[in-house]
N, C-alpha and C positions, 0 to 999 in steps of 0.2 A: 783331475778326477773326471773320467770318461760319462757321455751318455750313450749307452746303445741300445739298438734295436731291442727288443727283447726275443730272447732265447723261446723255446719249445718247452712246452712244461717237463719235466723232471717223474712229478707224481699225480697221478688223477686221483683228483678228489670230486664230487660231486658238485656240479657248477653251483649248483644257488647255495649250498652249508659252506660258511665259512667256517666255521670250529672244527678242528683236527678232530681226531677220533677220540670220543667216547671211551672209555673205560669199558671193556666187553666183561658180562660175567653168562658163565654158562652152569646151567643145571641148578638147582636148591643146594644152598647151605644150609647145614645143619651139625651147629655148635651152640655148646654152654656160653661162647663170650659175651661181651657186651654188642650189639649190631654198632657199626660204622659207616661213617658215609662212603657212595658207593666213587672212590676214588684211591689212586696209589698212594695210602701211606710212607710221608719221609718225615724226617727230624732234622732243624735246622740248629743248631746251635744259636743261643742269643751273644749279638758280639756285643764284649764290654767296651764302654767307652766312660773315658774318664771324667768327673762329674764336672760341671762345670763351675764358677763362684758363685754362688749364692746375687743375684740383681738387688741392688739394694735405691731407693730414692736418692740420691745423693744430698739434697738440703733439708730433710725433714729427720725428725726422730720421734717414736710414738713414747708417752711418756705415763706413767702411773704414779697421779696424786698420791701420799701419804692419807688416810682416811681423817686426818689430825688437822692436817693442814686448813688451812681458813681460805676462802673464795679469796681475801686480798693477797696472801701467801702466794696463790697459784698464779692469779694476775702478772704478780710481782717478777714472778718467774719469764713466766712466759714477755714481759718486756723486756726483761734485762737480757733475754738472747733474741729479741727482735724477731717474733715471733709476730706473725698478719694479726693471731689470735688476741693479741696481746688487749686490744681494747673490748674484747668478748668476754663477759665475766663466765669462769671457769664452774660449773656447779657440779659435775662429775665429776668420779675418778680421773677419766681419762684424756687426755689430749693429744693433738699431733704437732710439735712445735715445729716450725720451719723460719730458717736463718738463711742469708746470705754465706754463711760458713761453711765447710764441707762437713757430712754427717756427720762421720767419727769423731770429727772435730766437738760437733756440738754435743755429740754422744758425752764423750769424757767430761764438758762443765755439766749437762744434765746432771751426772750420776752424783755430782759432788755437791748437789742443790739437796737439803734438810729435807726440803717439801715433795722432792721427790722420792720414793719408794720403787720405784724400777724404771729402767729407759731403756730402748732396744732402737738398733736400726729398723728403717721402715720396708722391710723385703716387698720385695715382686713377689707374687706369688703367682706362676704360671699353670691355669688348667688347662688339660685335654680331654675333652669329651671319649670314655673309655667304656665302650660299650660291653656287656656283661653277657653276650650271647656265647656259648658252650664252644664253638671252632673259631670265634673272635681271633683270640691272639693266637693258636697254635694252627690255624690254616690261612691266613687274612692278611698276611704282610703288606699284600699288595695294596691294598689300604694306603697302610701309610706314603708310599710311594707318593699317590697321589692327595697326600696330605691331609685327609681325610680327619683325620681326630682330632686336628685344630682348626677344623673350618665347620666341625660340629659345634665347636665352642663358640661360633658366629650363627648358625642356621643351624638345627636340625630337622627342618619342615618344606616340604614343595609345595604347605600349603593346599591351596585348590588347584594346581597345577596338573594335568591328567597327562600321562604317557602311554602314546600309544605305542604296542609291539606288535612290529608284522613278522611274522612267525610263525611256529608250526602250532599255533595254540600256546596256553594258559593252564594248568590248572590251579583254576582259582580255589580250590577248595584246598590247599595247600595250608596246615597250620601258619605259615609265615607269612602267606598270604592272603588268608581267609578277612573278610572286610575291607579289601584292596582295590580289589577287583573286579570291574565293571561287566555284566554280561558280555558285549564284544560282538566278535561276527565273524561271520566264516565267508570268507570268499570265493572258496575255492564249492562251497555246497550251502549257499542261505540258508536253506532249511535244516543244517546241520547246527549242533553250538561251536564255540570255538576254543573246545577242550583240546589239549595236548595228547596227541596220541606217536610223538617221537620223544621229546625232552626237551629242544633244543631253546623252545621258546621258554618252558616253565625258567631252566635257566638264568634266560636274558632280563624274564621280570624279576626274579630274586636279588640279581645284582641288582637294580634298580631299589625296590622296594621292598623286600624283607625288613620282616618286622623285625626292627632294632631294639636293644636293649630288655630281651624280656628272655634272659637267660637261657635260649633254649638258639639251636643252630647256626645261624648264619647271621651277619647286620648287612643288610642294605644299604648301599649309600645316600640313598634320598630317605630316610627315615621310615616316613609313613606318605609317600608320593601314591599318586593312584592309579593303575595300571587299565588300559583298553585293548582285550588281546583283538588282534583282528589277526586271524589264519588264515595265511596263504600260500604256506607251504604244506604239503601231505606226510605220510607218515612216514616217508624216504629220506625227508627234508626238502624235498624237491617241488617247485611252483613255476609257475608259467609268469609271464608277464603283464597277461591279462586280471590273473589273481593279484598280482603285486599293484596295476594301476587302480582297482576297483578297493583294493584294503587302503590305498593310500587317501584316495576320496571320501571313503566311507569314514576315514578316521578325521578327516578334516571336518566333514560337515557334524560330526558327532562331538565336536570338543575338544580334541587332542590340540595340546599347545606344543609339544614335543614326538617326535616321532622316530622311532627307534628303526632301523632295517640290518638286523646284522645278517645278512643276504649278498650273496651279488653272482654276476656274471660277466661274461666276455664281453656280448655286443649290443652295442649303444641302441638304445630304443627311443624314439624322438618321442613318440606317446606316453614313454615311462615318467621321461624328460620333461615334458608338457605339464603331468601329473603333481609332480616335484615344485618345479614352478609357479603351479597354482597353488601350493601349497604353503609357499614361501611367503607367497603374495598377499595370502591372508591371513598372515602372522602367526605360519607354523615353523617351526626350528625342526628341522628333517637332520637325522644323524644317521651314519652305514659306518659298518663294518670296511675297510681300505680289501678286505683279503688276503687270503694265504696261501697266494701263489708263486712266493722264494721272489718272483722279478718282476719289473714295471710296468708291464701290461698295464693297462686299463680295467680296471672293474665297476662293473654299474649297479648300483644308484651311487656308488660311494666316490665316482670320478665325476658324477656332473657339479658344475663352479654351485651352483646354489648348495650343496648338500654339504655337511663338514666330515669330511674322510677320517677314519681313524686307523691307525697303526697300531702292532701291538710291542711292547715290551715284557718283561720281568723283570722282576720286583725291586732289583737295584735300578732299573729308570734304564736298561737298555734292550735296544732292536730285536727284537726274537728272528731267527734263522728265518721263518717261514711267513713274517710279514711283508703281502706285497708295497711296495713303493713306489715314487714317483713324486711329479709338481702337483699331482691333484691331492696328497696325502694332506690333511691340517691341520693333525697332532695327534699326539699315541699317548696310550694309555694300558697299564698292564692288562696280559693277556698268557699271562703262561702259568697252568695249576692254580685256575680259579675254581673256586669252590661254592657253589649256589643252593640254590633250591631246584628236586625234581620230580616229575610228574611219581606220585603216592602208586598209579598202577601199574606203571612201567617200572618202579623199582624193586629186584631182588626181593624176596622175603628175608633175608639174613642182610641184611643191608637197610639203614636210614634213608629216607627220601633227601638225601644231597647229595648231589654229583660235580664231580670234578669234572675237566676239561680246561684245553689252551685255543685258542685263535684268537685272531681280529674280532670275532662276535663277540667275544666277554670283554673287547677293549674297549668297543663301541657305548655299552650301553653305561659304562662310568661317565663316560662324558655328556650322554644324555640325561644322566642323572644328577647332575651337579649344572647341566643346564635347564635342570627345572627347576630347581634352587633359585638359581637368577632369573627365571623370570617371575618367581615367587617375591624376591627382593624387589624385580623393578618391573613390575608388570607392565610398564609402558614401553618396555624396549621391544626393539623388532630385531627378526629373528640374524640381522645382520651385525648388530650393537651386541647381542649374546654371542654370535663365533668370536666378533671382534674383542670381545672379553676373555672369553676365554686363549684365543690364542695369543695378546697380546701380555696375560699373565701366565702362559705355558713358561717350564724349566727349560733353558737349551740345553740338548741334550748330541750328540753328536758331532760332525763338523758347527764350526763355528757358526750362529745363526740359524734361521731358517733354512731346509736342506732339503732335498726328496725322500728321507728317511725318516724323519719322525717331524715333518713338517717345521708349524712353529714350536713342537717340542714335549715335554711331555707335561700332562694335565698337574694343573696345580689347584685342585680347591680350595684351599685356601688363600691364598691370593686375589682369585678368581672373584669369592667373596667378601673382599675387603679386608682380609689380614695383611697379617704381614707377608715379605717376598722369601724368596731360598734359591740360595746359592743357585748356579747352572751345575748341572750334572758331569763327574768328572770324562774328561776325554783328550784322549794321549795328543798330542802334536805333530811336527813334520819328524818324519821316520827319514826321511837326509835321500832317500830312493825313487821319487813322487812321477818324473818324468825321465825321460832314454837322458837328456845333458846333465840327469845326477844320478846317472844309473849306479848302483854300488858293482864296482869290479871285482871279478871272481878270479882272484888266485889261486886258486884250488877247485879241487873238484869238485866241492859240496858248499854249498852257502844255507845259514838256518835262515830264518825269516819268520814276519808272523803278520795277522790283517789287523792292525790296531784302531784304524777306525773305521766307520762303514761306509762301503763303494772305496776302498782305496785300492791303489794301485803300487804292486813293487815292481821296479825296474833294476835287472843287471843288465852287465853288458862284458863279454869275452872277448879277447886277438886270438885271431887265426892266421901263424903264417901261411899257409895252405889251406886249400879246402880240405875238410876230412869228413868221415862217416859217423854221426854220433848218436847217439840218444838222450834228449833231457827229458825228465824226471821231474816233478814235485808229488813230492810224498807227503800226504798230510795229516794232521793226529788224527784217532781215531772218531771217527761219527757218531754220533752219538744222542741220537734228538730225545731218546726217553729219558736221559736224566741233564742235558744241560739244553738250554733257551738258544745259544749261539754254536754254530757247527760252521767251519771252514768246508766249503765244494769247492777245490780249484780247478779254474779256470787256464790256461796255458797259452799265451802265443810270443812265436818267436819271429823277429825282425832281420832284415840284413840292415847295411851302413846306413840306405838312403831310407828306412825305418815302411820299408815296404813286407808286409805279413807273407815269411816262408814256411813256416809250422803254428799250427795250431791243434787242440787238443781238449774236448769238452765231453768226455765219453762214460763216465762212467756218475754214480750219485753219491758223494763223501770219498770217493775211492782216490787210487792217485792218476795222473796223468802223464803218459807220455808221449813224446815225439821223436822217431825215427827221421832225421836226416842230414843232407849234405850241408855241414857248415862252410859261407863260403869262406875264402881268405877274408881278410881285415877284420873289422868289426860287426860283430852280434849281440843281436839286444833276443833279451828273454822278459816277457811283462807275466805278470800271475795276480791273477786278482780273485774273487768268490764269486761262483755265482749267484747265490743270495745276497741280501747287503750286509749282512748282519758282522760282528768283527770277531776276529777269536784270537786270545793271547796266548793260545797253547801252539808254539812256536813247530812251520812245516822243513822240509828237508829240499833243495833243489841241490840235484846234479846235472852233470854232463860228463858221459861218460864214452871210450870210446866203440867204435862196432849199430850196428843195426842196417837197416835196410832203408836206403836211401826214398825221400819222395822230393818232389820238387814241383815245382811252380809257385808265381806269385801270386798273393790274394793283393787286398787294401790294402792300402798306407794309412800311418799313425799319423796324424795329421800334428799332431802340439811337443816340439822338441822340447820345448824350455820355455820356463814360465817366472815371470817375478809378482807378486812374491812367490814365494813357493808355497803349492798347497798346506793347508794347516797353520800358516804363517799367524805369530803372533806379534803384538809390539811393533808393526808395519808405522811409520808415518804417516800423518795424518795430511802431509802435503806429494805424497807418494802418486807415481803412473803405474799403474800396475802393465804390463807387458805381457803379451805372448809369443813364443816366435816360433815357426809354423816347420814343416820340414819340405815342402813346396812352395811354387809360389801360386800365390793367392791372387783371383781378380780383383782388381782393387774394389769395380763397385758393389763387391760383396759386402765389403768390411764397410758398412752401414751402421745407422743407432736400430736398427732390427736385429742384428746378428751378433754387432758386438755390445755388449750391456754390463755396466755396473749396477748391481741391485744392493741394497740397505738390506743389509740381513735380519732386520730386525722388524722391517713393517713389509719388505716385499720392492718397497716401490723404485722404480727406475731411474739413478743417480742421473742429473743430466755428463754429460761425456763431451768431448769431440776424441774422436779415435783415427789415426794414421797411420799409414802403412810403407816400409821401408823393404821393395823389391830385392835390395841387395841384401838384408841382411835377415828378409821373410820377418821381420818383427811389427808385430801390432803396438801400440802404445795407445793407451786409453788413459788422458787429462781429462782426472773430472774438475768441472766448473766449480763446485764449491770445495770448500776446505772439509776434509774429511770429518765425521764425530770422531771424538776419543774412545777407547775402551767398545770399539762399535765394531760388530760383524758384517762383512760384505761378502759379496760372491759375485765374480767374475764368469759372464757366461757369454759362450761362443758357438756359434750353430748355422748351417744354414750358409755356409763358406762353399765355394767354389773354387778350383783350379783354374789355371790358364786355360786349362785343356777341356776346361766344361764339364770335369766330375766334380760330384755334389761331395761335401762332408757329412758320413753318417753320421747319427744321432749330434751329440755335443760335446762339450768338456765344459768343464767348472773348475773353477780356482776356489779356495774360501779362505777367508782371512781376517784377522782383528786388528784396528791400530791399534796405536801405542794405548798407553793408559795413562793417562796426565791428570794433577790435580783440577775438579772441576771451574769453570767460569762462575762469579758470584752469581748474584742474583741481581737484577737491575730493577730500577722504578721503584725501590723500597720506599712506600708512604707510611706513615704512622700517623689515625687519625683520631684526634682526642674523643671520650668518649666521659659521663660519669664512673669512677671505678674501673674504667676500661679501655681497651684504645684498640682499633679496628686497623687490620695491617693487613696493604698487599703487598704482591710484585710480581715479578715476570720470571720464569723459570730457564735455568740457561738450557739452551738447546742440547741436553746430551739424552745419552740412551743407557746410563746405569745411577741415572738418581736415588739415593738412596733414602734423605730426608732433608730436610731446610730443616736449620735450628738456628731460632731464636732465644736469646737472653737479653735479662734486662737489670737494670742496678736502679736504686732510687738516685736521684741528684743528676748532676751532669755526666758522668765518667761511664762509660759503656764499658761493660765486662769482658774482658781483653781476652778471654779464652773461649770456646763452647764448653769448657766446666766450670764456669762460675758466673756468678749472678745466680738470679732467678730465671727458673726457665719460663719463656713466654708462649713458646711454641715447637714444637714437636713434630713432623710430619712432611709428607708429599704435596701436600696441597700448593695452592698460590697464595692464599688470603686463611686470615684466622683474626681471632678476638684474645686480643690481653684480659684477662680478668683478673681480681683481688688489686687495684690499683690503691692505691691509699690517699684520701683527699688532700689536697691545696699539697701536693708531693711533686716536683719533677721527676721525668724519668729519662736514661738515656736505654738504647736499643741496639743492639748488635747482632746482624744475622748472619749465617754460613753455610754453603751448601758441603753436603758430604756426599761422596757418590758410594759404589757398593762394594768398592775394594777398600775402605778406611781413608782414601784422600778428600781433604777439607778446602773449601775453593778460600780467597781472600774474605775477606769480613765487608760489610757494610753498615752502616750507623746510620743513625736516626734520634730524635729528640724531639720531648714531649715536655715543654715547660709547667709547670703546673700553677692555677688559680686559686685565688681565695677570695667568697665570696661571704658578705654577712645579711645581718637583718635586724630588725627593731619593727617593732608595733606599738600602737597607741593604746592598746586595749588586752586586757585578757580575759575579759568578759564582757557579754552585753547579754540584754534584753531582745529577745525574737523580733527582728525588725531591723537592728543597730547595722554598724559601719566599723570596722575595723580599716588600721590603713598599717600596710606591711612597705618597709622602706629598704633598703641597702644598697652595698657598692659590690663589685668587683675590681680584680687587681689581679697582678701576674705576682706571682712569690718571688721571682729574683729582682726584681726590679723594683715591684711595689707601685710600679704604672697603672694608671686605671685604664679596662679596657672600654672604651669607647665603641659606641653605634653595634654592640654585641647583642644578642640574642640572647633575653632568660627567660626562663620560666618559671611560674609561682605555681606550686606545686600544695594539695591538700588530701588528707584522711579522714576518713569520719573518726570521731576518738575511740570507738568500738569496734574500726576496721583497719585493717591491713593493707589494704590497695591504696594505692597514690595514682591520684587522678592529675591531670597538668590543669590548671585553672582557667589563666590565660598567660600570654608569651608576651612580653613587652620587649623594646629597645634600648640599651643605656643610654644615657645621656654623655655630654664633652665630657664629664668627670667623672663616667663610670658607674654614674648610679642611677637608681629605680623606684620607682611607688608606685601602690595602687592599693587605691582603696577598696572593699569589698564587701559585701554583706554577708555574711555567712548563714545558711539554713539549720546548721548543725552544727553542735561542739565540733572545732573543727582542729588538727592539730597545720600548721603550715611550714614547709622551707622551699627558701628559692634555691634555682638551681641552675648553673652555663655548663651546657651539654658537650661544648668542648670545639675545636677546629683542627686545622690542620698541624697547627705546633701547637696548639694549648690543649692542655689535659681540662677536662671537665671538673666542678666542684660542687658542691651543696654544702648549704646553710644548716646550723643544728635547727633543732624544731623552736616554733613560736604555737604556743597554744591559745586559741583563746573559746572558754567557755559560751555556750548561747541559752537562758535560762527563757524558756517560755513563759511565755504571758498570759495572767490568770488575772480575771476579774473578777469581783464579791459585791452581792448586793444582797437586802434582810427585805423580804416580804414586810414584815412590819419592825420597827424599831422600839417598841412599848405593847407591851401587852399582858394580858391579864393570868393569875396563877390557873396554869389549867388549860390554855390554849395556845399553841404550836407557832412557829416564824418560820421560813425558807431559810436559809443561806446558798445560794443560787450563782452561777457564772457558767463561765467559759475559759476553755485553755485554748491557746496558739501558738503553734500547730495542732493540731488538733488531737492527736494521739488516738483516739475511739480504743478501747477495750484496755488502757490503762489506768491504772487507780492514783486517784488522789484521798488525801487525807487532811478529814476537818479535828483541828486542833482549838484548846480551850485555854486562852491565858488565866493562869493561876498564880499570880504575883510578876514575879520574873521567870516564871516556868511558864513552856508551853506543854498541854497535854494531848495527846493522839485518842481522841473518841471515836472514832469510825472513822468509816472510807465506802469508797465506791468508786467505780468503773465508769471514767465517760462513755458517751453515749456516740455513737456514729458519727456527730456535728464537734463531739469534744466540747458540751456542756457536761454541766453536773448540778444537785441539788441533795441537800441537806435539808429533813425537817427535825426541828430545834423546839422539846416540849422539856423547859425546866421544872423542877418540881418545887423550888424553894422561890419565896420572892428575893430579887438581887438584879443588880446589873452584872451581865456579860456581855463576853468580847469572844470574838472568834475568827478563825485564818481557815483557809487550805493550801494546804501544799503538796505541789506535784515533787516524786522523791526524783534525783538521777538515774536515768537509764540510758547512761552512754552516749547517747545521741544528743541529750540536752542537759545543763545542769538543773539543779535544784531549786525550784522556781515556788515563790510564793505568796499566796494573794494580799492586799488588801487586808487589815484589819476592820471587821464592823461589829460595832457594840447594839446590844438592845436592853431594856427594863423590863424587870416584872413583878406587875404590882398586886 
């Protein structure tokens, strides 16, 4: 796959608007219909696709008690299919049983259990955030493209995120935008606002931030993000670069964390440059528009390395005809028949303010908009860690890997924010024509052909016994850029034997191309390529036919005869040289690690290599040093070559390729680290580039579940490290983990093992007096063995009996035999279990509860002990702890009955007093007692008697 110079533009377009033309409407409408938005109404047909199975949990089943049935009934149940729930008493209807069994398995005893009344599998049930705006689904596909309705199901907010648009203005007074939008600035006139007086920019905020979900026009992709128009282009669409440096500034010191430019031009400005940089530097995410100028030119702000370039597609995830390309591209995003928000006074009066439009500019600001998202998510990333996000979760979409065409790929929101991944986008293979040594031969006069992937090249090649006079021809389908996204422009040139350029042919725009000349004797090569990048599968026409009017002379040679692999290649070996071999010969000290390069199609970076060069046979052979990934895209790049004879090699050539796809490498260093209830697990992830998830399973006992569909699932996921939980006490467990990568292959297994403990307890006490001593004793021991573990680490763990929190008390040592004491004073009823936290092979345990009550202490004392009919005694003390503003209660023995005469509230110190005036002469007796409240039991004084005579 060639790189060259780039061509002479095709079509003028205004250098700073990157959006193709606008929708023209001329003169007032006036009609009875409904107004429309102002864009070409089409009808897409919705394609059927066939439903999928229903995702169901595979060990659980959700189950509905019989209302009859008794709490021991449902218990019962739920043990006798081993169910975690099983020691939770059941008080509701409903439960979710989960078995080591498979569902339907457990499904079919459910159903035939008395106590049960209904059982169903436990479905997935998958949402899509489905926004309810009026051109949502009948204008908006491109949405989903970039995955958008299930990465709403993750985020729908940027938050405090503000995006700035440099543009031709805002208007903010837009219903979908109104509350959005921050007054802004005008660059181009400060003393002006930075109202839209072209559309382009109203537009680029709508994609961004339209108000989603409020039934009425368009959804935005950042939901409710907040827009800072800063205008600096005029009402042509056209701005200077002065205006672009002063908006870019302006929007930095103002707040803008993202910065939107669907803008660009030709030539590199160091001060724009400068601009950009500083921008970067203080943690702004700068996003452009790549441009729509058909070839690979450069365009600026969207080509400098800090800024993240955007390409445009359509809505199936491929190349639009008119997106520029190149190494500075860094992922595309749709751009063909979007449908936005537009300026209220610039639209028709027989027309809605929403306008349609295609380019780069409406690619651009999706990506800006899903990067406000993420820095909503992770506000501490820089603005390097969001491209890097973003394109390391982009869909490949194109040649295999990273490419000069839709970069790392096309945008994947969801991904991007932590969902799930999606397939790579489909894209045809090696078409068997790629270079002149697999040129397809024309035995006849006419060969069909078609551009199936983008930048590809077809090679024929014809015998001439003679020279003759001829004309070749490619005719190609018809052009057609208003109703389809990709158009073939061929391109023509023809070679003689030593692959030096005798015809060439670039003349007309979608038109066909021919060439008038002298074919010599022997061998001729014909190459046809587009000159856009973009692919078309609507197959062109080449002839050669005989007659026309000779031209002659030679241009350049085609420098790359034959290639291994061959471009497109998949399934390559991953101990593979990949080769090139040249049709001259090459200086050797060209063929350098500058010129010749294996790149990782997947991060960018530069495989290390040694490359050699074989004079006799012009062949390159590039050994990389490392063993290649599996299922991994490369790209082979050559540039910068020199002749014997001291002429340079224009532009470059690429190879791109994927090895084999082999079942993944396990996973190594698996630790399983005991835990109570749970066991903490790493490891190290094998080094490949299509991981799909590590799954973990796990079985009670010793036997590790021999499949990844059985056991208990433990873990689920991309990560290195995760937490077992619902472990079951004094339980072993064994552990089996596997890597799957993303074509369905499952690497070998690895195992692990988590003995399980059992630990007890005994107290001397289950109650005492405020002040006392409890002593809590026990052992631990391993369950298979019944060993005591020695010199371990527990913990004596306690609750207030009115609280929920478990507090660690202190941590002591075992002893040679495995066991523990300590004595303790407790302040409060207190409830206690020990507890071994666990180690590297032993699972963690706890002790059932030890309760022991703490009754506060109350003392009684009588003012006087005898006294006269008619005059009063105290009954007087103190409680400890001291409680202040809770009641105790003075009680009156009445045989073997006590009776409750009053109460009262101690007093801040947690005294209290009673005055005691009998009416009859007699002797009594009297207590107080504090009642329980949780914290302490039922504590009660002293009996004290008095006379009265």
């Amino acid at each position: 796959m060639p790189i060259r110079p780039s061509h002479l533009l095709k079509l003028g377009l205004p250098a700073a608007l990157v959006a193709t033309t606008l929708v023209t409407v001329t003169g007032s409408s006036v009609s009875a219909a409904q107004p429309k938005p102002f864009y070409d109404a089409f009808q897409v047909p919705d394609r059927q696709v066939t439903a999928a199975p229903e995702a169901y949990d595979p060990h659980s089943v959700l189950v509905k008690f019989s209302p009859k049935a008794s709490a021991s009934a449902r218990s019962t149940v739920l043990a006798k299919h081993n169910s975690r729930q099983a020691a939770v008493p059941v008080d509701g209807d409903y439960a979710t049983v989960t078995s080591n069994a498979t569902a339907p398995e457990l499904l079919k005893k459910l159903r035939a259990e008395s106590s049960v009344e209904v059982a169903s599998l436990n479905y997935v049930r998958t949402s899509a955030a489905t926004p309810n705006d009026e051109y949502y689904r009948s204008d908006q596909a491109y949405l989903s493209t970039i995955r958008m309705p299930q990465a709403w199901d993750l985020s729908k907010t940027a938050g405090s995120q503000t995006v700035a648009v440099l543009d031709t203005g805002v208007d903010g007074g837009h219903p979908e935008l109104s509350g959005r939008v921050y007054t802004g600035y005008n660059a181009i006139n400060p003393k002006a606002s930075a109202n839209d007086d072209e559309g382009h920019g109203t537009m680029v905020a709508g994609i961004i931030a339209a108000n989603t979900n409020n039934a009425r026009g368009v959804a935005g992709v950042a939901w409710n993000a907040r827009i800072l128009p800063v205008k600096v282009l005029d009402s042509e669409g056209n701005g200077s670069d002065s205006s672009v440096v002063a908006g870019i500034n302006w929007a930095v010191s103002h707040g803008a964390r993202v910065i939107n430019m669907s803008l660009s031009g030709p030539s590199y400005n160091p001060v724009m440059h400068a601009a950009v940089k500083n921008a970067v530097a203080k943690g702004v995410l700068v996003v452009a528009a790549a441009g729509n100028n058909y070839n690979s030119s450069p365009r600026y702000p969207a080509a400098f390395p800090e800024t993240v370039s955007v390409g445009a597609t359509d809505n199936n995830g491929v190349l639009t005809t008119f997106s520029s390309w190149g190494d500075s591209v860094d992922i595309s995003a749709p751009g063909w028949r979007i449908l936005s928000t537009g300026p209220r006074a610039l639209t028709d009066p027989g027309y809605l303010p929403y306008w349609g439009g295609s380019g780069t500019s409406f690619s651009a600001p999706m990506v800006a908009a899903v990067a406000a998202m993420l820095r909503n998510k992770y506000p501490s990333w820089t603005p390097a860690q969001v491209e890097s996000r973003l394109e390391a979760t982009a869909r490949d979409a194109g040649p295999h890997g990273r490419d000069p065409f839709y970069g790392a790929g096309v945008l994947d929101a969801t991904e991007a924010l932590g969902g799930s991944w999606a397939p790579k986008f489909w894209a045809a293979g090696p078409d068997g024509n790629d270079v002149p040594a697999r040129a397809t031969f024309m035995n006849h006069a006419t060969a069909p052909g078609s551009i199936g992937t983008e930048g590809e090249e077809d090679w024929y090649a014809a015998q001439s016994a003679t020279a003759r006079d001829v004309t070749v021809r490619v005719a190609p389908p018809t052009y057609d850029d208003d109703n389809r996204a990709q158009n073939f422009d061929p391109v023509l040139a023809i070679y003689n034997d030593q692959l030096q350029l005798i015809g060439y042919a670039d003349n007309t725009f979608g038109g066909s191309e021919s060439v008038q000349l002298k074919l010599p004797a022997g061998r001729a090569y014909f190459m046809i390529r587009s000159y856009n990048p973009s692919r078309d599968s609507r197959p062109y026409t080449l002839s050669v036919t005989a007659g026309g009017l000779p031209s002659g002379g030679i241009g350049q040679s085609q420098w790359v005869r034959d290639t291994f692999p061959a471009d497109l290649a998949s399934g390559v070996s991953q101990t593979a040289s990949p080769t090139v071999t040249l049709s001259q010969n090459a200086a050797p000290a060209t063929i350098n690690s500058t010129n010749v390069q294996l790149l990782h199609g997947k991060t960018g970076a530069v495989v290390p290599t040694t490359s050699s060069y074989d004079p006799a046979t012009r062949k390159i052979t590039i050994d990389p040093t490392p063993t290649l990934q599996d299922n991994t895209p490369y790209r082979v790049v050559v540039r910068g070559l020199k002749n014997t004879g001291g002429t340079a090699m224009p532009g470059g050539y690429l190879v791109f390729f994927r090895t084999v796809d082999v079942a993944p490498a396990p996973i190594t260093n698996f630790t399983v680290t005991g835990q109570y209830a749970a066991a903490g697990m790493k490891w190290t992830l094998p080094g490949i580039t299509d991981l799909d998830q590590v799954v973990v399973r796990r079985n009670a006992g010793t036997v590790a579940p021999s499949a990844p569909n059985t056991g208990t699932s433990a873990y689920t996921g991309p990560a290195s490290s995760a937490t077992a939980t619902g472990l079951a006490n004094a339980t072993s467990y064994a552990f089996r983990a596997w890597v799957k990568d993303r074509s369905g292959k499952w690497s070998s297994p690895v195992a692990a093992n988590l003995t399980g403990t059992y630990t007890t307890m005994t107290g001397n006490a289950t109650a005492l007096n405020f002040g006392g001593k409890v002593t809590l004793n026990g052992s631990v021991v391993r369950v298979d063995t019944k060993a005591p573990l020695a010199g371990v680490p527990v913990s004596l763990y306690g609750r207030n009996k009115n609280s929920s929190t478990w507090r660690e008390i202190t941590r002591v040592t075992t002893s040679a035999t495995g066991t523990y004491s300590v004595t303790y004073q407790p302040t409060y009823s207190t409830i206690f279990a020990w507890g071994y936290n666990g180690s590297s092979q032993l699972l963690g345990s706890r002790t059932g509860n030890w309760t022991t009550d703490v009754r506060p202490t109350l003392t009684a004392n009588l003012s006087a002990t005898s006294i006269k009919l008619g005059a009063s005694t105290t009954f007087y003390g103190y409680v400890r702890p001291q409680h202040a503003g809770s009641p105790v209660y003075l009680q009156r023995s009445t045989g073997a009955t006590w009776t409750t005469i009053t109460s009262t509230k101690l007093n801040s110190t947690g005294n209290y007093g009673f005055s005691i005036k009998p009416t009859t002469r007699a002797s009594y007796t009297y207590r107080v007692v504090f009642q329980s409240d949780g914290d302490h039991a039922t504590g009660v004084s002293p009996a004290k008697s008095f006379t009265v005579s």
